[in-house]
C-alpha positions as CSV (number, residue, x, y, z in Angstrom):
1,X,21.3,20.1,-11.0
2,X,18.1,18.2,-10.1
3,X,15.6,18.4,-12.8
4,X,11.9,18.4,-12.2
5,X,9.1,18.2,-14.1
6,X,6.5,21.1,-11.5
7,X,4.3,23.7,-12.2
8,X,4.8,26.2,-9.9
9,X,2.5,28.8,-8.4
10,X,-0.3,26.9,-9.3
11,X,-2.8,24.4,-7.5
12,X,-2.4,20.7,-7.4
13,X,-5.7,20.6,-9.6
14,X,-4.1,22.8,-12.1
15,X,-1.0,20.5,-12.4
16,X,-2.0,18.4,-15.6
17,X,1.0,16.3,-15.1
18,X,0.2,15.0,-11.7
19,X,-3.6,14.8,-12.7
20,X,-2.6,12.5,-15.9
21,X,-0.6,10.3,-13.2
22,X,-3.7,10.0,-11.2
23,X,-6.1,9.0,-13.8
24,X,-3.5,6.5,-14.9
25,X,-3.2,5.3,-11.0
26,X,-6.7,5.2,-10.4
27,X,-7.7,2.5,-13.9
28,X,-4.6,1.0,-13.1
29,X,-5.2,0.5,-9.3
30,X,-8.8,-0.9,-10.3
31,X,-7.5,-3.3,-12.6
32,X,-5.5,-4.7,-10.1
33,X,-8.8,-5.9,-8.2
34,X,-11.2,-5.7,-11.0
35,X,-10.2,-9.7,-11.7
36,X,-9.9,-10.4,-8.6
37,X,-13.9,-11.9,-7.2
38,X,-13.7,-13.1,-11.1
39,X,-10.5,-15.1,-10.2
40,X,-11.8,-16.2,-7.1
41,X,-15.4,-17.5,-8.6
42,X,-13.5,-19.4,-11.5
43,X,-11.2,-21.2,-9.5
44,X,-13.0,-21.3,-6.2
45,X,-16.6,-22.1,-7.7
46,X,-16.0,-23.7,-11.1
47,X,-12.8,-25.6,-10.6
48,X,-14.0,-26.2,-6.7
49,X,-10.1,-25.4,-5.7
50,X,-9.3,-26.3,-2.3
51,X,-8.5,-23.8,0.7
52,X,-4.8,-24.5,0.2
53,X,-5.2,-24.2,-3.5
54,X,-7.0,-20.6,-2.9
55,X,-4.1,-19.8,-0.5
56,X,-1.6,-20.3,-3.1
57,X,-2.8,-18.1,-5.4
58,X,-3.3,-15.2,-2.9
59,X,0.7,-15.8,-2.2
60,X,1.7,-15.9,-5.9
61,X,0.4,-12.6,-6.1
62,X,2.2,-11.3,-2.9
63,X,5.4,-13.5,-3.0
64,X,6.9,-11.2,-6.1
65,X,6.1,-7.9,-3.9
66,X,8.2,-9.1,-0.8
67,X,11.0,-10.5,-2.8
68,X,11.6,-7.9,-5.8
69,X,10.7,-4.5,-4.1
70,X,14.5,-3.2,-4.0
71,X,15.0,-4.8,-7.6
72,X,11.9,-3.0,-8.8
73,X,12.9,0.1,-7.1
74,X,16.2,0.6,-8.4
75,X,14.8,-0.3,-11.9
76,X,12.8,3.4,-11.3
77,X,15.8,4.9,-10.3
78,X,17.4,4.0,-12.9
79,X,15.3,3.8,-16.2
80,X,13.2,6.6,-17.1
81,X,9.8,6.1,-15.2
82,X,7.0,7.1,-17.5
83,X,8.5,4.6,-19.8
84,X,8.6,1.8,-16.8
85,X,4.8,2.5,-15.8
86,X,3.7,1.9,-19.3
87,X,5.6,-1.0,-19.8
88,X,4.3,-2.6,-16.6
89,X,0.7,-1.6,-18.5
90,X,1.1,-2.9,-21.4
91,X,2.7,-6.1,-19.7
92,X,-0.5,-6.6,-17.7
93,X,-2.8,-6.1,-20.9
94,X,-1.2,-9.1,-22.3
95,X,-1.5,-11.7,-18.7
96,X,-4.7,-11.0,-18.1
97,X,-5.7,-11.9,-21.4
98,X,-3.9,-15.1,-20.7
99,X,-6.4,-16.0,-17.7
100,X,-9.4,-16.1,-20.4
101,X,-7.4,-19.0,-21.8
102,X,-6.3,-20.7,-18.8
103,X,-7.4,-25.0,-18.6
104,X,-5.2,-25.7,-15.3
105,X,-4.8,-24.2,-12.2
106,X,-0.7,-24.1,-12.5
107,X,-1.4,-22.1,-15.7
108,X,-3.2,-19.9,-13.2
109,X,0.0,-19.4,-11.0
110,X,2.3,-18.7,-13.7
111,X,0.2,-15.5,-14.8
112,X,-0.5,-14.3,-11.3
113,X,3.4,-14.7,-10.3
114,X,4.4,-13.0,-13.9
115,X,1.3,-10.1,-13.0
116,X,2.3,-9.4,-9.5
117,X,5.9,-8.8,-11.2
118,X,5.0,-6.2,-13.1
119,X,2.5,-5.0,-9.9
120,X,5.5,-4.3,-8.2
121,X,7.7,-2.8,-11.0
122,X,4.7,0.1,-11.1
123,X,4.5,1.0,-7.9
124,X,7.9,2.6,-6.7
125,X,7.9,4.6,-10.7
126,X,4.9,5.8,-9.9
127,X,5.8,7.2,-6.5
128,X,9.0,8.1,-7.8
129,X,7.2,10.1,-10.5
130,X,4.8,11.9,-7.9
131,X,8.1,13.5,-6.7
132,X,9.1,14.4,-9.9
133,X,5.6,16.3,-11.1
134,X,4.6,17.9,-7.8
135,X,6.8,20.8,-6.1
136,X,7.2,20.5,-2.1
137,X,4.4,22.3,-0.8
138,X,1.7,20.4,-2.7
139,X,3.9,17.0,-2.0
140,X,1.5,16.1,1.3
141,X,-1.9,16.4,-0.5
142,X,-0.6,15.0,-4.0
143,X,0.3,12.0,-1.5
144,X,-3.0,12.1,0.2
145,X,-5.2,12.0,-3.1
146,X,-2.6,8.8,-4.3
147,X,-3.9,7.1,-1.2
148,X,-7.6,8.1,-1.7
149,X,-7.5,6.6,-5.3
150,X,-5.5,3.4,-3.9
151,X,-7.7,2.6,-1.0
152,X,-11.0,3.7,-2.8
153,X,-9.8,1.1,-5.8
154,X,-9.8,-1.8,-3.1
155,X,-13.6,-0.8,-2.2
156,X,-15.1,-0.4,-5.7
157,X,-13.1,-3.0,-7.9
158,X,-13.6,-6.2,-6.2
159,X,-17.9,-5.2,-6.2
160,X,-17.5,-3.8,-9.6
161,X,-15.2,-7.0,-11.2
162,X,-18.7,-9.1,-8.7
163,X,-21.1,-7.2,-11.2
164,X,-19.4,-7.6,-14.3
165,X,-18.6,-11.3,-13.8
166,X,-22.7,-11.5,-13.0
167,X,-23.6,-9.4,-15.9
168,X,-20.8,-11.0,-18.5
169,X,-19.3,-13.7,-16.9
170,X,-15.7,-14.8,-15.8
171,X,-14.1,-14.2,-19.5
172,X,-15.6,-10.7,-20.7
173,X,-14.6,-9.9,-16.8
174,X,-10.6,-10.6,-17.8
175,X,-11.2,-8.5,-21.1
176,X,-12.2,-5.5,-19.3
177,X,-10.0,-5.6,-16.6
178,X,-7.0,-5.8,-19.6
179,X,-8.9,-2.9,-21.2
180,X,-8.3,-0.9,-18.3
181,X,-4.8,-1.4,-18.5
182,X,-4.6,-0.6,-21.8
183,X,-6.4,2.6,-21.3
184,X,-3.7,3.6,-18.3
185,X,-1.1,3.1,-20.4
186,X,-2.4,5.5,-23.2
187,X,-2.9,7.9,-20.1
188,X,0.5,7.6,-19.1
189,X,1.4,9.4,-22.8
190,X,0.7,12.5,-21.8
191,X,2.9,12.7,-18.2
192,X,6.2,14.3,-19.1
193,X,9.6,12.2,-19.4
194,X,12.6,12.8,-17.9
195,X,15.4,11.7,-17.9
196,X,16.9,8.4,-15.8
197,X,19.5,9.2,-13.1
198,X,22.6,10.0,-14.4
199,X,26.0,8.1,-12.5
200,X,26.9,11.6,-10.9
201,X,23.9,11.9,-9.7
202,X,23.6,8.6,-8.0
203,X,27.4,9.0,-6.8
204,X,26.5,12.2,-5.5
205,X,23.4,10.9,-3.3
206,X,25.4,7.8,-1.8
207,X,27.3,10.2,-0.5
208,X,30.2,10.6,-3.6
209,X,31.2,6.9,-3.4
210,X,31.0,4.3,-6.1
211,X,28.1,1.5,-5.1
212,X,27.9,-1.6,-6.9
213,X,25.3,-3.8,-7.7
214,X,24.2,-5.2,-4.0
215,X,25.1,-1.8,-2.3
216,X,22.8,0.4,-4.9
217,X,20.2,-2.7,-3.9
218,X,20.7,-1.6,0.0
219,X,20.7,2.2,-0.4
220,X,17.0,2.4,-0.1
221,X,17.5,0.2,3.5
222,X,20.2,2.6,4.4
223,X,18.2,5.7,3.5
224,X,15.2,4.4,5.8
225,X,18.1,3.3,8.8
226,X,19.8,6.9,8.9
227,X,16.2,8.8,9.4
228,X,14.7,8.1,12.3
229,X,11.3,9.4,12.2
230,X,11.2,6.5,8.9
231,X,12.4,4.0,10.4
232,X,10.2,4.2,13.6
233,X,7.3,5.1,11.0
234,X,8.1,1.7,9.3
235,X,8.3,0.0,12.2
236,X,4.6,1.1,13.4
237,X,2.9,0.6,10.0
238,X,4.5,-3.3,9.9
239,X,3.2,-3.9,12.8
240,X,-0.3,-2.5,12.1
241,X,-0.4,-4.0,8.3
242,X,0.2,-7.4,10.4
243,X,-2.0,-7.1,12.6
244,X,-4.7,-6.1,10.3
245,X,-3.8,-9.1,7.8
246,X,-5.2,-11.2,10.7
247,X,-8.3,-9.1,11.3
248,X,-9.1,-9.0,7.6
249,X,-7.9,-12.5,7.0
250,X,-9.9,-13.8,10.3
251,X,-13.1,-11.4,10.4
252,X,-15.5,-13.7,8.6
253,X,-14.6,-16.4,11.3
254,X,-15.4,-13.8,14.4
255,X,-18.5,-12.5,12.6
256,X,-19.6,-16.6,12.2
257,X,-19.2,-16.5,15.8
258,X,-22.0,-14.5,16.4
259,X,-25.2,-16.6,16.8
260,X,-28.0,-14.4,13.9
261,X,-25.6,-12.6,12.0
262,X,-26.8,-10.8,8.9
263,X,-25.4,-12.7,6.0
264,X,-24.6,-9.4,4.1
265,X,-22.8,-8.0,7.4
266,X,-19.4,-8.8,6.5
267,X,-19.7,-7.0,3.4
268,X,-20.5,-4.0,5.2
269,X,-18.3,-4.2,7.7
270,X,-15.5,-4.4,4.7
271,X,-17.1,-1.5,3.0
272,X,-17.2,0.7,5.8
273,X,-13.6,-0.3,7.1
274,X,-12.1,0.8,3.5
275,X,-14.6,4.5,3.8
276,X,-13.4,5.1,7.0
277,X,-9.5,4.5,5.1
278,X,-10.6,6.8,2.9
279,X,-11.6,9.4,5.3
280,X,-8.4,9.4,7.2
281,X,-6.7,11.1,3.7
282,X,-9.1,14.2,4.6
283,X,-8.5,14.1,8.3
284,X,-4.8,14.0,8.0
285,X,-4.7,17.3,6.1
286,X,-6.7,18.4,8.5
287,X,-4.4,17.7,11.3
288,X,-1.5,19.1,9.2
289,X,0.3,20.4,12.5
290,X,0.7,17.3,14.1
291,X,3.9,15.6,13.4
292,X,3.5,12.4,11.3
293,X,4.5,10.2,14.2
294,X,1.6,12.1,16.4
295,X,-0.6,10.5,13.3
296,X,0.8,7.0,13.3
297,X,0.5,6.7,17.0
298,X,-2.9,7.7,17.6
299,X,-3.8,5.7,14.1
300,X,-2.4,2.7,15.7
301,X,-3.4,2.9,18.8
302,X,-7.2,3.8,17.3
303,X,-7.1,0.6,15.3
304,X,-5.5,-2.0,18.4
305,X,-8.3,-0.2,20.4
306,X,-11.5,-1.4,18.2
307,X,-9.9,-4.5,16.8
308,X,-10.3,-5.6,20.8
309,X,-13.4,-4.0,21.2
310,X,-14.7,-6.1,18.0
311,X,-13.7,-9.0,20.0
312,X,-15.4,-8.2,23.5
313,X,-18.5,-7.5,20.7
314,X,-18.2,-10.9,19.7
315,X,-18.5,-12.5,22.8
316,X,-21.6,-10.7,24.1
317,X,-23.7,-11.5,20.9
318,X,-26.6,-12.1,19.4
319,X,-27.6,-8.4,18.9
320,X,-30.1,-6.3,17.7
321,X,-30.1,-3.7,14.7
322,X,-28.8,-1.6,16.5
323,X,-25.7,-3.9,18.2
324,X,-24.7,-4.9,14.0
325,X,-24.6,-1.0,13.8
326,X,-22.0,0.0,16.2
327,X,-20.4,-3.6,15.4
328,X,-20.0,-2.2,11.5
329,X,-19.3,1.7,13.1
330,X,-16.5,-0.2,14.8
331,X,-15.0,-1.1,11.6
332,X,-15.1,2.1,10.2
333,X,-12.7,3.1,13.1
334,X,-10.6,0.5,12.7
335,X,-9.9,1.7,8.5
336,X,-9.6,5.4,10.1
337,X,-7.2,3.9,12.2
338,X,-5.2,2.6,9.5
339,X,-5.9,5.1,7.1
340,X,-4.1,7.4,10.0
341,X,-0.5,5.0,9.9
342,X,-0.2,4.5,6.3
343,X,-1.1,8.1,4.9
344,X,1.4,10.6,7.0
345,X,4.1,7.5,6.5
346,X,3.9,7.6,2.7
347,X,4.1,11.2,3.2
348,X,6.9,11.2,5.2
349,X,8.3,9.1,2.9
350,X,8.0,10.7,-0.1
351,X,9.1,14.1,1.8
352,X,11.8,12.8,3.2
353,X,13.7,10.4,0.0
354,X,16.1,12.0,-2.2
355,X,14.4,11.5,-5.6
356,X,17.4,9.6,-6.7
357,X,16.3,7.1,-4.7
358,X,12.9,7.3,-3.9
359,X,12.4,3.8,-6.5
360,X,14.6,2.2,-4.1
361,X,13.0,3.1,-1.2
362,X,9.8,2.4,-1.9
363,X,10.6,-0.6,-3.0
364,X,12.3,-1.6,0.3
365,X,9.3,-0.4,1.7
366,X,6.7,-2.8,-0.5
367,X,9.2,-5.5,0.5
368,X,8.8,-5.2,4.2
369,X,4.8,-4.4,4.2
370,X,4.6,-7.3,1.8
371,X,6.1,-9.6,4.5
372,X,3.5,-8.6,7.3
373,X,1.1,-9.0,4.4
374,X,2.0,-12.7,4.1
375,X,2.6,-13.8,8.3
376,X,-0.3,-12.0,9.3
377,X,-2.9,-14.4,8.1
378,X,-0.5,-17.2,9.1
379,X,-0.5,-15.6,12.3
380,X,-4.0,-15.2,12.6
381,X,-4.6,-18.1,11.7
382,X,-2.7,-19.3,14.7
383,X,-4.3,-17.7,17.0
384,X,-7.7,-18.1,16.2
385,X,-7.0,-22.1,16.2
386,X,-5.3,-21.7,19.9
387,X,-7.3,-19.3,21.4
388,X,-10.6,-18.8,19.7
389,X,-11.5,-15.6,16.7
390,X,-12.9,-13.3,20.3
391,X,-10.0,-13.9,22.2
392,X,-7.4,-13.4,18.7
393,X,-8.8,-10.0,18.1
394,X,-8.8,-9.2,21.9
395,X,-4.7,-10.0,22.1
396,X,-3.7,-8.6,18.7
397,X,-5.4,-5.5,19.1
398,X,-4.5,-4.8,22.4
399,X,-0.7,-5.5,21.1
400,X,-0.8,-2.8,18.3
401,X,-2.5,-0.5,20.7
402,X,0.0,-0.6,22.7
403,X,2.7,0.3,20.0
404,X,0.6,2.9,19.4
405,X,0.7,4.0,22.8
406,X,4.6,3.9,22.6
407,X,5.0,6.0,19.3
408,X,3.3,8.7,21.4
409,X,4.9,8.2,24.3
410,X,8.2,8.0,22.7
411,X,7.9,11.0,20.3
412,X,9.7,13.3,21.7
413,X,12.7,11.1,21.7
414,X,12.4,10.1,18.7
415,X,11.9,13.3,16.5
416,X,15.1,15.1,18.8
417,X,17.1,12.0,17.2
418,X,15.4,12.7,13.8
419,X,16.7,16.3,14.2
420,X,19.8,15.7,15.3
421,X,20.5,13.1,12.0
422,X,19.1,15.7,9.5
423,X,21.4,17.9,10.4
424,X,24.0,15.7,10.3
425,X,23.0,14.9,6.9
426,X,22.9,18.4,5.4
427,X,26.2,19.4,7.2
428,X,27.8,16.1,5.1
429,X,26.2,17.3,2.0
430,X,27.4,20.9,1.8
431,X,30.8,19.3,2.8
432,X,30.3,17.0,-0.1
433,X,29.3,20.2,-2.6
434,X,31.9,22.6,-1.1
435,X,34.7,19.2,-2.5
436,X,32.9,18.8,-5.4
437,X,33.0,22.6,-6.4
């Protein structure tokens, strides 16, 4: 019998569990990019690193993510979660200290290889412990408010780590960014434990056969090929993570295109982009009856649509107050856009993953969005050195527009094919319970 830790009958604000995992998420989540403009000004400005140099660190963080997401994922199916997330804390307390002491850039690597590690170890327990916490009808705004906290933690730690590393400097920077760690972890006491899945349990939801090693690593790809409305969901959000990796990665070279522009517009335009991300979570519930697919497409095609109409901008500058205002407006479609694909997916995803795997999933998941995270600067890169930054966000918008486009237009499709494969799935597992019994 399934055991989870919910309150029922009660609101999601009422659920002191869930909130606990929340507070935890939300320092946690800002530690992760509290360092970061700290990290940045001590090896960019003091130690004058070179662009490659900078590049390499941006990879050590992300290179762990693509390559241990199922290992990470089937360690939070497997140990008890709670215990994993404060490990994963306490772990980062320790690194971070570390970069106060750090004389050589390789030093630098090490710790942000051996941080991104236990990045991606907290991740899928955390999901995984969302499910455990929260009953099913408060599972889509529990996912929501996780999304709110994550995307709101990328606007306000990277300008809160630039004022503390003004106000302290670089080193009392590190110390409160481990602090904040530290303090997560202590949050994490008070979310209930429960115990890791059992063998029957992870026999019973790989369909009653014995997995080994590699195929308990592949269940979570398996889980995400046999659902349809996932996989199609993954699909869409890779392609619009990519393809915003090269906006994000190339925007400061489009803006520089501009003859007068503001020095302090690309921070705006980055500020706004995340607030309109954030505004998405509220819009989502909002449109609760669409289907999540109905979301992702119209998300997609949203962002494709003003990622090319930021490049048409670009070629018709200088402009006025009022042109730099409908230029930033445009980037705060283009986070509503993607706020639209990555919250009903997560969602989806969480709705959708038998908890006995949900680590795994998610970790397959972090895997696969870490990999557009990596080629879509390359790819950027590539196209704003063949074809010019106007011309780059022109083609690579219209392309995820146009996926967009498809999601809706292929909808109906898709979600008869979902249908028909949950179905299949339940009849299997009351054929499975009815041998069992």
């Amino acid at each position: 019998m399934k055991q989870q830790t919910v309150i029922a009958g009660k609101g999601l604000l009422h659920n002191r569990p869930y909130l606990a995992l929340m507070a935890s998420q939300l320092i946690s989540n800002l530690g992760d990019w509290l360092h970061l403009l700290a990290l940045l000004t001590m090896i960019g400005l003091k130690w004058n690193a070179t662009p490659w140099q900078i590049t390499t660190s941006m990879l050590c963080m992300l290179v762990p993510m693509l390559l241990g997401g199922p290992i990470a994922g089937l360690l939070a199916d497997r140990m008890e979660r709670k215990k994993l997330m404060i490990l994963s804390d306490l772990s980062r307390v320790v690194i971070v200290l570390g970069l106060v002491f750090v004389t050589e850039l390789w030093h630098v690597y090490v710790l942000l290889i051996v941080k991104s590690i236990f990045d991606v170890l907290f991740s899928p327990a955390k999901n995984g412990k969302i499910k455990e916490v929260v009953p099913p009808e408060h599972l889509e705004k529990a996912v929501s408010y996780s999304a709110m906290i994550e995307q709101g933690s990328k606007i306000v730690g990277p300008a809160l780590g630039g004022m503390l590393t003004v106000a302290f400097g670089i080193s009392a920077c590190f110390i409160i960014d481990a602090a904040s760690f530290l303090v997560s972890a202590i949050i994490l006491l008070g979310v209930p434990g429960k115990r890791a899945v059992s063998a029957e349990q992870a026999k019973a939801a790989s369909g009653g056969e014995e997995a080994g090693f590699w195929g308990e690593m592949v269940a979570g790809v398996k889980v995400i090929a046999g659902i349809p409305m996932i996989a199609f969901g993954l699909l869409t959000l890779s392609m619009v993570l990519l393809v915003l990796q090269v906006a994000d990665s190339q925007s400061v070279v489009l803006l520089r295109e501009i003859p007068g522009t503001p020095e302090d517009l690309l921070g705006w335009c980055i500020t706004l982009s995340g607030v309109g991300t954030l505004a998405a979570a509220g819009i989502s519930q909002w449109l609760r009856g669409l289907s999540p697919l109905a979301k992702m497409g119209a998300g997609g095609a949203l962002l494709g649509i003003v990622l090319a109409v930021a490049g048409i901008f670009a070629l018709n500058g200088p402009f006025t107050g009022l042109g730099y205002s409908m230029l930033m407006a445009v980037f705060f479609l283009a986070g509503l856009g993607a706020g639209m694909t990555f919250i009903p997916f997560q969602v989806t995803l969480q709705q959708r993953t038998p908890e006995s795997l949900t680590g795994r999933v998610f970790g397959t998941v972090t895997s696969i969005t870490s990999a557009a995270a990596v080629i879509g600067p390359l790819v950027g890169g590539f196209l704003v050195t063949v074809f010019g930054p106007a011309p780059a966000f022109i083609l690579s918008g219209g392309l995820v527009a146009l996926i967009g486009l498809l999601v809706l237009l292929f909808k109906p499709l898709i979600l008869k094919r979902d249908h028909a494969s949950s179905q299949q799935t339940q009849a299997s597992g009351e054929t499975l319970g009815t041998t069992v019994t």
